[in-house]
PQR file of N, CA, C, O and H, with PARSE charges and radii, in Angstrom:
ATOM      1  N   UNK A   1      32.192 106.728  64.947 -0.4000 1.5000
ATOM      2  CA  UNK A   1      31.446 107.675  64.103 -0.0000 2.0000
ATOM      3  C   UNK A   1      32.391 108.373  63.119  0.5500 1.7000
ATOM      4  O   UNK A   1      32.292 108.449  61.894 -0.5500 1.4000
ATOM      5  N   UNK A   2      33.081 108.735  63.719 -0.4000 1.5000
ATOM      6  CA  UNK A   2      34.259 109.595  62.538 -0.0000 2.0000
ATOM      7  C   UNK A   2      35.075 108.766  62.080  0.5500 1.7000
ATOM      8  O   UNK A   2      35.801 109.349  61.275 -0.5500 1.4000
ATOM      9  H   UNK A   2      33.162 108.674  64.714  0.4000 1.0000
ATOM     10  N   UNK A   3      35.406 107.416  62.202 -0.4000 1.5000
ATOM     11  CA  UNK A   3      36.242 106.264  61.494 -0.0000 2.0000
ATOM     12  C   UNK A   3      35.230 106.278  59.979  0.5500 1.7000
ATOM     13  O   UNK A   3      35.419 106.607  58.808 -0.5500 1.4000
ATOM     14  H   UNK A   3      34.817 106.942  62.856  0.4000 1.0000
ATOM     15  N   UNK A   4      34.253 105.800  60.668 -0.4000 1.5000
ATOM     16  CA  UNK A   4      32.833 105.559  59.639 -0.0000 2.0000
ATOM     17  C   UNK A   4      32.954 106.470  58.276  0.5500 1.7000
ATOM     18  O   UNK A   4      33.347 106.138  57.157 -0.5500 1.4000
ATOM     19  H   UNK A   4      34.099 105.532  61.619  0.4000 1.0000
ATOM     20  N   UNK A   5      32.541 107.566  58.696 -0.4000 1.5000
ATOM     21  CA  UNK A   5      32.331 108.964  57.646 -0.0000 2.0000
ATOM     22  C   UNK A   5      33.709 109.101  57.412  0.5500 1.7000
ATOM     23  O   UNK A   5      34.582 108.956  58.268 -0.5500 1.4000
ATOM     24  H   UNK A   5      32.222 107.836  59.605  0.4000 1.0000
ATOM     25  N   UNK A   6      33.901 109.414  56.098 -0.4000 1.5000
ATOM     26  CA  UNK A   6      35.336 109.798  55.375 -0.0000 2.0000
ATOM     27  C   UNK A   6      35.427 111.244  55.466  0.5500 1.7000
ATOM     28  O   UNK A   6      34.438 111.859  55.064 -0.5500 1.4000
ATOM     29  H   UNK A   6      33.192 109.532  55.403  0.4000 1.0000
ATOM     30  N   UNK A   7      36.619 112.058  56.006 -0.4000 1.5000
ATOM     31  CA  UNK A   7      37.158 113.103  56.020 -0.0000 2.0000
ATOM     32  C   UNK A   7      36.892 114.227  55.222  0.5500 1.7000
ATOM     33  O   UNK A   7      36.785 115.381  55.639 -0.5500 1.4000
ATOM     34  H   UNK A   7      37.422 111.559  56.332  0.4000 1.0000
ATOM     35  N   UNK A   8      36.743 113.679  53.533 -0.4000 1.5000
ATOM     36  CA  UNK A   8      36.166 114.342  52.438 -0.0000 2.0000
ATOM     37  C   UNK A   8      35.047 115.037  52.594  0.5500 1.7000
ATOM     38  O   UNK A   8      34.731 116.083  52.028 -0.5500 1.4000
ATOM     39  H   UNK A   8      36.831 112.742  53.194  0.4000 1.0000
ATOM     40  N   UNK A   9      34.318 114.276  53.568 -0.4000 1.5000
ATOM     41  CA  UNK A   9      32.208 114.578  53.709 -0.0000 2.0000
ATOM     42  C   UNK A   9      32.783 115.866  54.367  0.5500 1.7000
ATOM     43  O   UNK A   9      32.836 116.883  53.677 -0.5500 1.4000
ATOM     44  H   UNK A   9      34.575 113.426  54.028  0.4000 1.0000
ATOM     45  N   UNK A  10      33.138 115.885  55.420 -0.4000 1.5000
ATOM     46  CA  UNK A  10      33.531 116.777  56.215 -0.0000 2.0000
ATOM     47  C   UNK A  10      33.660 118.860  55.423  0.5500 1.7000
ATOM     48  O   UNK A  10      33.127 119.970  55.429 -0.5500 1.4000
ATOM     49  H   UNK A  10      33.095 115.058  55.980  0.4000 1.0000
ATOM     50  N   UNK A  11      35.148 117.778  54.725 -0.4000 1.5000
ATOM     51  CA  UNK A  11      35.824 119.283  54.215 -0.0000 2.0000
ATOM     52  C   UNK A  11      34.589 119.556  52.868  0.5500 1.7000
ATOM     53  O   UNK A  11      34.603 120.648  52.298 -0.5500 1.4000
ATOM     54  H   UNK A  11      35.581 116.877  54.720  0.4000 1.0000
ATOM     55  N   UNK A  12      34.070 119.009  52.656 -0.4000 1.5000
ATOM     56  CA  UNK A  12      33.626 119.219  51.513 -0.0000 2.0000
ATOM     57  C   UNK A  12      31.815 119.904  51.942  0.5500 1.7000
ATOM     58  O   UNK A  12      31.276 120.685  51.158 -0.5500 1.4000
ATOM     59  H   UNK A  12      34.059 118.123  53.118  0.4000 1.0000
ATOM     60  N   UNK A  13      31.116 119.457  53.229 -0.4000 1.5000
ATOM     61  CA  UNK A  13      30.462 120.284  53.860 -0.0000 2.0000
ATOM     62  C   UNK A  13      30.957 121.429  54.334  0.5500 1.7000
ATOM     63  O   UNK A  13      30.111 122.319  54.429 -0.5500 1.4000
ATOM     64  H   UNK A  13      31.554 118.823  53.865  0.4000 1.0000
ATOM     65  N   UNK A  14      32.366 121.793  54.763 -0.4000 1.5000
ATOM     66  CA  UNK A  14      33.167 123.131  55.097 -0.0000 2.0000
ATOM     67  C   UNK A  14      32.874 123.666  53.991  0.5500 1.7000
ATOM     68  O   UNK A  14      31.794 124.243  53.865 -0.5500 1.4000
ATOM     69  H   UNK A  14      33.053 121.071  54.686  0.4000 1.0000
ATOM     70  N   UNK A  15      33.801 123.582  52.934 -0.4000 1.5000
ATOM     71  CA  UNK A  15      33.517 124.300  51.423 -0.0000 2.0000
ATOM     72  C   UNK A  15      32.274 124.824  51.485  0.5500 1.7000
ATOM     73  O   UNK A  15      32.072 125.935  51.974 -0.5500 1.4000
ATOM     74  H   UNK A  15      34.678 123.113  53.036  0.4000 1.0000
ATOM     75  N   UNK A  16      31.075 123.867  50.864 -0.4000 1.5000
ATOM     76  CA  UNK A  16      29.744 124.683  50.918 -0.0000 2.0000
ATOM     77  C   UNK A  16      29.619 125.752  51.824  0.5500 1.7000
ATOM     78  O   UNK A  16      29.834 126.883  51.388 -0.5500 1.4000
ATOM     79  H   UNK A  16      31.239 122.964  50.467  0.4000 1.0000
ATOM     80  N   UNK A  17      29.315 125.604  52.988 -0.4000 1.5000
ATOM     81  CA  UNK A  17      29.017 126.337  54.087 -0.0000 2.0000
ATOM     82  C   UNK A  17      29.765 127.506  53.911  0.5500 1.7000
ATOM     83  O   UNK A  17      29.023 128.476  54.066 -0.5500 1.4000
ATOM     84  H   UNK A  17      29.140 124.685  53.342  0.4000 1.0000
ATOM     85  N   UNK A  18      31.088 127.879  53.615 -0.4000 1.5000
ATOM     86  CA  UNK A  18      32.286 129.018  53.609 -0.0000 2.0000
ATOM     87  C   UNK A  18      31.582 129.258  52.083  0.5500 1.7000
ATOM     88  O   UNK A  18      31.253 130.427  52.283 -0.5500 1.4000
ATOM     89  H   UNK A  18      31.690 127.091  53.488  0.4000 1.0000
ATOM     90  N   UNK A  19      31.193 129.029  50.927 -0.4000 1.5000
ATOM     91  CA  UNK A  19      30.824 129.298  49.828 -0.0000 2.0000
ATOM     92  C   UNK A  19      29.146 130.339  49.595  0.5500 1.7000
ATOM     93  O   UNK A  19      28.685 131.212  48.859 -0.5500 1.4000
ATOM     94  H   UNK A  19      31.461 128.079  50.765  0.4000 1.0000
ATOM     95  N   UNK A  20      28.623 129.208  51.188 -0.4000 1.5000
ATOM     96  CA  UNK A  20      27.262 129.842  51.029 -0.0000 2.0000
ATOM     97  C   UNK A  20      27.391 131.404  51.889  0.5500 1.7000
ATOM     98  O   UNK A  20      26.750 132.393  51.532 -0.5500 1.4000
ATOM     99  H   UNK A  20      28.997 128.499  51.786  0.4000 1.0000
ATOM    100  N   UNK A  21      28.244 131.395  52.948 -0.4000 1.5000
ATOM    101  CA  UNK A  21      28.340 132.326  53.551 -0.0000 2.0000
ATOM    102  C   UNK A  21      28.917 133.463  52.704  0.5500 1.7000
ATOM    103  O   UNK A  21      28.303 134.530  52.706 -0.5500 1.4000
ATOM    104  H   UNK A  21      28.765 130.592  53.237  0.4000 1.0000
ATOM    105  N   UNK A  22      29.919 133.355  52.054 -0.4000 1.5000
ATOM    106  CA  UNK A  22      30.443 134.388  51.267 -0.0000 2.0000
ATOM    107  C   UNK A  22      29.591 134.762  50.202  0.5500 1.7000
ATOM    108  O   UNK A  22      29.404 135.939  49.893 -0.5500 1.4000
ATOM    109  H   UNK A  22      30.418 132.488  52.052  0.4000 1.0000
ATOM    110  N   UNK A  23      28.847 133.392  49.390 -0.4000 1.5000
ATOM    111  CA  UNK A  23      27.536 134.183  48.513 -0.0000 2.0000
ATOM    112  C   UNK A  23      26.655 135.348  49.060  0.5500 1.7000
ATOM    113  O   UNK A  23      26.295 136.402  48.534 -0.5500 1.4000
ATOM    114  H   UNK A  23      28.999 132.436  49.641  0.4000 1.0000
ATOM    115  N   UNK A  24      26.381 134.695  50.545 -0.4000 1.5000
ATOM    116  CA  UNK A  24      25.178 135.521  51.032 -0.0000 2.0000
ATOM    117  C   UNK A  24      25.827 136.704  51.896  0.5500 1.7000
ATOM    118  O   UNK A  24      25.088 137.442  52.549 -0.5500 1.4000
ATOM    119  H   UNK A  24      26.673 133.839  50.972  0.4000 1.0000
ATOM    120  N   UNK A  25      27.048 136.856  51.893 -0.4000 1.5000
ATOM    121  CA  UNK A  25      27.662 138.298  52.299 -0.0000 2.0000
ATOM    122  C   UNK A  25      27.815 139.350  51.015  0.5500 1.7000
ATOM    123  O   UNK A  25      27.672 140.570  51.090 -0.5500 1.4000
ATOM    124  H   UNK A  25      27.648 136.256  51.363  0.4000 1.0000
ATOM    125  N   UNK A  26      28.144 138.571  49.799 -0.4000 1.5000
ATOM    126  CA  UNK A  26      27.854 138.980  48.940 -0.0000 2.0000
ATOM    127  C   UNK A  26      27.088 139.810  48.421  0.5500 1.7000
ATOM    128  O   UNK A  26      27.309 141.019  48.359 -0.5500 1.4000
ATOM    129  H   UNK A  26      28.260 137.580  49.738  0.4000 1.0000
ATOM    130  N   UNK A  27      25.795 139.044  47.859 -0.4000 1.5000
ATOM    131  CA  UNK A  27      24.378 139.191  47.873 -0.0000 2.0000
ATOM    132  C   UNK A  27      24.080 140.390  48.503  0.5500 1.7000
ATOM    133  O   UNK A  27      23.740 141.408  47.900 -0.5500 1.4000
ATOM    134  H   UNK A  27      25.616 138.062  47.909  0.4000 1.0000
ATOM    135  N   UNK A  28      24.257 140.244  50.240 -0.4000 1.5000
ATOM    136  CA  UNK A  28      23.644 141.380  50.692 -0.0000 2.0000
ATOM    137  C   UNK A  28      24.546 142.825  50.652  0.5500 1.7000
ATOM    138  O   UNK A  28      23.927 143.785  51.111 -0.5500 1.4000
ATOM    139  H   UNK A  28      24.534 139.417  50.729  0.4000 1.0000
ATOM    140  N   UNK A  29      25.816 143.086  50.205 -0.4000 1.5000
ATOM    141  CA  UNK A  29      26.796 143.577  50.398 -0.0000 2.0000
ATOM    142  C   UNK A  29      26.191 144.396  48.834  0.5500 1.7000
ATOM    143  O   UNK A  29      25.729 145.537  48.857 -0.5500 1.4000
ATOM    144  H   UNK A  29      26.318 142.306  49.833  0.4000 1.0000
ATOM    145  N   UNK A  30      26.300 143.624  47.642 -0.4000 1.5000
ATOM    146  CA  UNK A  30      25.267 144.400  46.653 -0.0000 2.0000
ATOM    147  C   UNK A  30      23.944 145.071  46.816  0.5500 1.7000
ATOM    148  O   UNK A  30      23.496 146.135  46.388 -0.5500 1.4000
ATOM    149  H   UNK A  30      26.675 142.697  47.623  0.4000 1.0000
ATOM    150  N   UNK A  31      23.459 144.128  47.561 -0.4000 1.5000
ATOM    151  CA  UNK A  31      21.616 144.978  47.649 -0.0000 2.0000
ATOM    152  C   UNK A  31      22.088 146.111  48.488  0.5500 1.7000
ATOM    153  O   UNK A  31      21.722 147.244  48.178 -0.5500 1.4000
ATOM    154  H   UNK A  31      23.823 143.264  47.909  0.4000 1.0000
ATOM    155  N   UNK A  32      22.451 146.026  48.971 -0.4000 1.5000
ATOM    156  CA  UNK A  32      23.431 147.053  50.229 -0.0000 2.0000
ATOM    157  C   UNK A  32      23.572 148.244  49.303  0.5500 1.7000
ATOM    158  O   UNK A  32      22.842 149.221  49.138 -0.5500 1.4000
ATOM    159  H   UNK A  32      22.748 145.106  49.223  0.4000 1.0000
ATOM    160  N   UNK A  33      24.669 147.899  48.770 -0.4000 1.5000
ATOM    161  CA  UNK A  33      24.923 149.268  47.325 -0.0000 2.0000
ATOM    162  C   UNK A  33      23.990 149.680  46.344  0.5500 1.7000
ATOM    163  O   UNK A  33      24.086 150.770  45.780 -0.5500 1.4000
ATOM    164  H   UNK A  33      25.262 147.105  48.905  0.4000 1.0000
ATOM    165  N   UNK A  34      23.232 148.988  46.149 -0.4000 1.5000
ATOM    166  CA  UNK A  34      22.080 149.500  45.384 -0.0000 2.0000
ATOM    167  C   UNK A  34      21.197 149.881  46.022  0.5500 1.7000
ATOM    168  O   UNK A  34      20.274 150.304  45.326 -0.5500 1.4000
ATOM    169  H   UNK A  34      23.154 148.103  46.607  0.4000 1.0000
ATOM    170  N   UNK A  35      21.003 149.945  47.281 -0.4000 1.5000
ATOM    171  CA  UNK A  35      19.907 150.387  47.690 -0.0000 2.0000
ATOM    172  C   UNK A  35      20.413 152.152  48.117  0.5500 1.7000
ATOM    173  O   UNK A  35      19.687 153.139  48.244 -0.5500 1.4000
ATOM    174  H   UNK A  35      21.752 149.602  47.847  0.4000 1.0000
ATOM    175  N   UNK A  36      21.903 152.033  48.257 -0.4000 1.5000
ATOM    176  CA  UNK A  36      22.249 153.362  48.612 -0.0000 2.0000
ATOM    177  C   UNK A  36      22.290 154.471  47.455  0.5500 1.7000
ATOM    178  O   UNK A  36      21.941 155.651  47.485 -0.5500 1.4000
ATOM    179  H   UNK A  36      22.492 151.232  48.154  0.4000 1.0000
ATOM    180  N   UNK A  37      23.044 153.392  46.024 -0.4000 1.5000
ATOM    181  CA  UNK A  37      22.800 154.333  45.055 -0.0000 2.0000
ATOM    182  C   UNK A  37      21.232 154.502  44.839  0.5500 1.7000
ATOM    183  O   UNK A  37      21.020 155.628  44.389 -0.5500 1.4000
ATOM    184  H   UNK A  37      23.327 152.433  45.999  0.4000 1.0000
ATOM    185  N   UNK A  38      20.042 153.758  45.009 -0.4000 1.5000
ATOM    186  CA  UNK A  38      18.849 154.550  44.605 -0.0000 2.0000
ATOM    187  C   UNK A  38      18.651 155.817  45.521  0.5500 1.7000
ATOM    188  O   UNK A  38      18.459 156.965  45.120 -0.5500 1.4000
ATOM    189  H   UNK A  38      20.214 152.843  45.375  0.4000 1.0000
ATOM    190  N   UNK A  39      18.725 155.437  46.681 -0.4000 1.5000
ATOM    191  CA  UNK A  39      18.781 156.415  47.606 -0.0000 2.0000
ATOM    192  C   UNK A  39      19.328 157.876  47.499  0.5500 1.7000
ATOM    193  O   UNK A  39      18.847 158.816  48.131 -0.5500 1.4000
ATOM    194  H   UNK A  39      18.880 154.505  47.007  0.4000 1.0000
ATOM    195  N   UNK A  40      20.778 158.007  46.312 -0.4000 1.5000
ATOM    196  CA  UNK A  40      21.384 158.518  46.322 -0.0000 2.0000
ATOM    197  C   UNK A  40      20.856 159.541  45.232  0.5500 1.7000
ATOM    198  O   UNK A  40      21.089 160.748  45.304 -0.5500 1.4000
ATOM    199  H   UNK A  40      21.169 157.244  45.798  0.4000 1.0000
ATOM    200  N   UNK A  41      20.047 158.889  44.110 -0.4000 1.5000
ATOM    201  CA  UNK A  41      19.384 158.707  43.066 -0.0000 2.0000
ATOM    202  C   UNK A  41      18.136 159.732  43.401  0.5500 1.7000
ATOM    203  O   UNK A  41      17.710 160.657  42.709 -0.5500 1.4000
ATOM    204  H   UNK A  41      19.858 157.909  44.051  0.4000 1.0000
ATOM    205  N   UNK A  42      17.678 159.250  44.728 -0.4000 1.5000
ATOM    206  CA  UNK A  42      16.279 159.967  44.859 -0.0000 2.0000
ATOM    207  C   UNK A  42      16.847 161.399  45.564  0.5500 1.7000
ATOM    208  O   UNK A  42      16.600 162.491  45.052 -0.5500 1.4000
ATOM    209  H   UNK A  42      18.024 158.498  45.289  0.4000 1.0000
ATOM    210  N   UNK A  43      17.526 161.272  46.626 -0.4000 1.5000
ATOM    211  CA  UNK A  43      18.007 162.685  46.960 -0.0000 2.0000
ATOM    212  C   UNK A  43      18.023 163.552  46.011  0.5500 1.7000
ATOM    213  O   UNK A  43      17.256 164.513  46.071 -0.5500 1.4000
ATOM    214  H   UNK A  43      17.726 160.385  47.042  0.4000 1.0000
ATOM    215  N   UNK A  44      18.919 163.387  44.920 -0.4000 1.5000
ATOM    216  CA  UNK A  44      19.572 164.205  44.106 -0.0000 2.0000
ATOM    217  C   UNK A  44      18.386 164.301  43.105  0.5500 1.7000
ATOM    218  O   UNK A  44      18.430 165.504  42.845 -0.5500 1.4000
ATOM    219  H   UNK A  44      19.542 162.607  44.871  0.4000 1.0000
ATOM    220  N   UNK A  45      17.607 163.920  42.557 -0.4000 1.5000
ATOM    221  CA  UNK A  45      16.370 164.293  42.040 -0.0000 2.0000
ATOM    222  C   UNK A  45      15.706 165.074  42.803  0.5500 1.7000
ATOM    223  O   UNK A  45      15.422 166.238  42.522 -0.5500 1.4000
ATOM    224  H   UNK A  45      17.571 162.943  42.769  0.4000 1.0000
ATOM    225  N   UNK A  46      15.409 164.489  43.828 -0.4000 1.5000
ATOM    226  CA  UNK A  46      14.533 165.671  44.918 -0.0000 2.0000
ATOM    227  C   UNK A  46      15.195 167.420  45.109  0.5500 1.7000
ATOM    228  O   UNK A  46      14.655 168.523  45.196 -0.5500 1.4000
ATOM    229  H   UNK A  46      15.640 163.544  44.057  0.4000 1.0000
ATOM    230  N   UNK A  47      16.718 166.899  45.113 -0.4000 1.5000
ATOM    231  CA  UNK A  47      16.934 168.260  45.115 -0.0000 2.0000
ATOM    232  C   UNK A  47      17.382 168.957  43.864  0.5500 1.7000
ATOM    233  O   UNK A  47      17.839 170.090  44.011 -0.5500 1.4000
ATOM    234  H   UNK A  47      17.157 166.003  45.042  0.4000 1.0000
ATOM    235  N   UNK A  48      17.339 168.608  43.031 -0.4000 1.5000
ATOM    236  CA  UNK A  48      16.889 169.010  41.501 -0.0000 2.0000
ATOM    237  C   UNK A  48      15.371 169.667  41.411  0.5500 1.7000
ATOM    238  O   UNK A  48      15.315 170.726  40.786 -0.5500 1.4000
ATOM    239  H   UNK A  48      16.968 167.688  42.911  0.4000 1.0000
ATOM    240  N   UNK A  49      14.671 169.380  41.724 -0.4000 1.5000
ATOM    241  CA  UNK A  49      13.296 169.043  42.097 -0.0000 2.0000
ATOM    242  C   UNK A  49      13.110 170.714  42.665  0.5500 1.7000
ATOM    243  O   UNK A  49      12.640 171.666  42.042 -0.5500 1.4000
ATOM    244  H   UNK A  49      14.716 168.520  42.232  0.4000 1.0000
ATOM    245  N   UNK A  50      13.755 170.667  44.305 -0.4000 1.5000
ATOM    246  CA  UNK A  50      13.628 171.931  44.774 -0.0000 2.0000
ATOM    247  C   UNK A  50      14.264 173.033  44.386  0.5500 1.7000
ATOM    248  O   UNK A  50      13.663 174.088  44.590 -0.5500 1.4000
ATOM    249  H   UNK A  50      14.137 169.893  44.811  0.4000 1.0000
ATOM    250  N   UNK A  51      15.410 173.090  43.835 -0.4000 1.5000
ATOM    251  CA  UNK A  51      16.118 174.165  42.885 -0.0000 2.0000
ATOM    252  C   UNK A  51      15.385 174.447  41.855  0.5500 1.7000
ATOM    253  O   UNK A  51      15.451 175.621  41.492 -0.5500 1.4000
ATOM    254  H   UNK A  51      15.897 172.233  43.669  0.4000 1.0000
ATOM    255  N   UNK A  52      14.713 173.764  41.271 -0.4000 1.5000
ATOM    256  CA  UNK A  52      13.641 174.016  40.203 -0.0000 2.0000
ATOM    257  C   UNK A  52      12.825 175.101  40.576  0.5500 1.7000
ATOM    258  O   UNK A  52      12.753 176.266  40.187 -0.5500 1.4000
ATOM    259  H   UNK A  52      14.660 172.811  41.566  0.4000 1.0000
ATOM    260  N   UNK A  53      12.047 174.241  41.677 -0.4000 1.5000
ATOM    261  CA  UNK A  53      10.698 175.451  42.681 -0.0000 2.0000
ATOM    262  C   UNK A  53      10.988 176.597  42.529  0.5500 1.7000
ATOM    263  O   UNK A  53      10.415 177.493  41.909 -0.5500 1.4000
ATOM    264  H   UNK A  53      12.106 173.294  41.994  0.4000 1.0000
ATOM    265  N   UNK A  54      12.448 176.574  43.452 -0.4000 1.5000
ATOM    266  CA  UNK A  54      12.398 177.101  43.828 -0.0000 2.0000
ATOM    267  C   UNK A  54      13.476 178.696  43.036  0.5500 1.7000
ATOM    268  O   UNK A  54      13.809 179.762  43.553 -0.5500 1.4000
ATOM    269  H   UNK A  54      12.914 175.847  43.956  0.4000 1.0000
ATOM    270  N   UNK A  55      13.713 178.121  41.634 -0.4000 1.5000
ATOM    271  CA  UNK A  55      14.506 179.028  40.458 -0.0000 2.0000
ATOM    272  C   UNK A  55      13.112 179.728  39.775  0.5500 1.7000
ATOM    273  O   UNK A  55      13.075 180.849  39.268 -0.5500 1.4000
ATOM    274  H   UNK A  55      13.442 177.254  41.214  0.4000 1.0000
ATOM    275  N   UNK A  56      11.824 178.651  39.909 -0.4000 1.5000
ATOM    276  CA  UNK A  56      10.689 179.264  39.479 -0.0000 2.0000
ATOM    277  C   UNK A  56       9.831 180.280  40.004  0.5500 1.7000
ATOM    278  O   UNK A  56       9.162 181.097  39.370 -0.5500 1.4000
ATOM    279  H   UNK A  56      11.853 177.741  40.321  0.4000 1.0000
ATOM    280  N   UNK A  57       9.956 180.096  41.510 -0.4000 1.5000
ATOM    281  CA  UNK A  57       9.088 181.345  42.420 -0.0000 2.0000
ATOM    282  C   UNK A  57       9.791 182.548  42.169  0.5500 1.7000
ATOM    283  O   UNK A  57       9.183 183.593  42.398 -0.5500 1.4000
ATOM    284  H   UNK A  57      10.499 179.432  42.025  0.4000 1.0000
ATOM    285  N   UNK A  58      10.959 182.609  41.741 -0.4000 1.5000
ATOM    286  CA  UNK A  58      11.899 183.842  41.860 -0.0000 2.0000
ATOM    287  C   UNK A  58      11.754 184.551  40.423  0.5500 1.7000
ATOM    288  O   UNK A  58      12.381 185.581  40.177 -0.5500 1.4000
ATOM    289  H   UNK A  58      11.453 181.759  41.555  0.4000 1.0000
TER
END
């Protein structure tokens, strides 16, 4: 079986696989950060938001 298949198939299925994994650590490693800056985004509006209120009741 492994005489058969050339060595190349091999490393060259490694590659992909180490390529797809690092894309998709990637990938999620961004959505990751963007989801914190919106997050970060909405806090800080919100509390813009309540300093407002709450500069207005006074």
């Amino acid at each position: 079986m492994t005489e058969s298949t050339p060595m190349c198939f091999f490393e060259l299925e490694y590659t992909v696989c180490v390529y797809t994994y690092v894309y998709t650590c990637l990938s999620l490693y961004l959505i990751i950060e963007w989801l914190i800056n919106e997050l970060i985004c909405i806090i800080i509006t919100q509390n813009k938001h309540s300093t407002k209120k709450s500069t207005t009741k006074k």
